[in-house]
N, C-alpha and C positions, 0 to 999 in steps of 0.2 A: 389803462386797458382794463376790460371789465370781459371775463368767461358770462358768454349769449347763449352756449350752447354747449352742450357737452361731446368733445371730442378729443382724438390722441393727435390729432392735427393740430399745432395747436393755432395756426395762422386761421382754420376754420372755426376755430372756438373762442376767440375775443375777437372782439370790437374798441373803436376808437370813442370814448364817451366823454363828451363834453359837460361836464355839472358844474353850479354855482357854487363859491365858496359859502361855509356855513356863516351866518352873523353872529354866532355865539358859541364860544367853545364851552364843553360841558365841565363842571366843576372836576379837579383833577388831572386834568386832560390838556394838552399842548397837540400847537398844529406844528407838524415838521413839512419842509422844504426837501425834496428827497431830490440829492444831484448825483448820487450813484444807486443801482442795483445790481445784485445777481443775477446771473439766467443761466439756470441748467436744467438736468434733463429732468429733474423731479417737475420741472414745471407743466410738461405733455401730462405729466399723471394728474395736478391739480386739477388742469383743464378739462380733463377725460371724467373727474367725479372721480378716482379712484380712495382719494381720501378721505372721502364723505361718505361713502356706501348707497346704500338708497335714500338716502336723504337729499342727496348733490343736487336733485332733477327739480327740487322745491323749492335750495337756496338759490336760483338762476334771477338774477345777475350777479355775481360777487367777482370783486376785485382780484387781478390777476399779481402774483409776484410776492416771496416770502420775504427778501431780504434786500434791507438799504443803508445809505449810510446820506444823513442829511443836516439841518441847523432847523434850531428852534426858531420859531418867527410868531408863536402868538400860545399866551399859555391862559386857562381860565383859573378861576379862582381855587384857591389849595393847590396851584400849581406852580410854587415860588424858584423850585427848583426843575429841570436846572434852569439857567437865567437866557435871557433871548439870547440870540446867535451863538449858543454853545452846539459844537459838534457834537451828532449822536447818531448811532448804532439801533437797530430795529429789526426784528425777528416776528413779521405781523404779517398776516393776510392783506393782499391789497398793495404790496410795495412798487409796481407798476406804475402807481398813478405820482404825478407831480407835487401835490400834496397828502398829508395825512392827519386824520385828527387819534392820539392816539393816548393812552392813559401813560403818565408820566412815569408812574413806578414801573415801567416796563422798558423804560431805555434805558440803552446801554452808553454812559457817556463817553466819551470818544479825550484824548488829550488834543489841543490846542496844534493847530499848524506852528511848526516852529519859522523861522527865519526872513 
């Protein structure tokens, strides 16, 4: 989902966006697979610009959704850790959408399903 428009609505304020996946992930940087997020009420305010101030009306389009929990599935160079299919934790703009390409020192690694 991608905020098109700034509102407290937030079914008025994204859109369903379909984009290609990248062919190159950027040095540092891992793609995650995102199979769960949050949604709560701070997300009506992302949508609405409240946390961007006057700036919000500039960054339009940006990915809706702060928080997921997903698996590594593609990492680029300098990004040895963690290693593919490890469980991880993400606190990043953008957690709505299906994938994510996101800088590797910023996840949270997750322990291993047991059983």
């Amino acid at each position: 989902l991608k905020v098109v428009r700034l509102s407290d609505q937030f079914r008025d304020a994204v859109r369903i966006v379909m984009e290609p996946m990248p062919q190159v992930v950027p040095d540092g940087h891992v793609v995650v697979r995102r199979l769960f997020c949050g949604v709560n009420a701070s997300d009506s305010n992302f949508s609405a610009g409240r946390y961007f101030g006057k700036k919000a009306e500039k960054m339009l389009p940006f990915g809706a959704g702060f928080e997921c929990v997903g698996v590594v599935v593609a990492r680029g160079a300098g990004a040895a850790i963690p290693p593919l299919g490890s469980p991880v934790a993400t606190l990043e703009y953008g957690a709505f959408s299906e994938y994510g390409i996101l800088k590797a020192s910023r996840l949270i690694r997750l322990p291993e399903a047991s059983g």
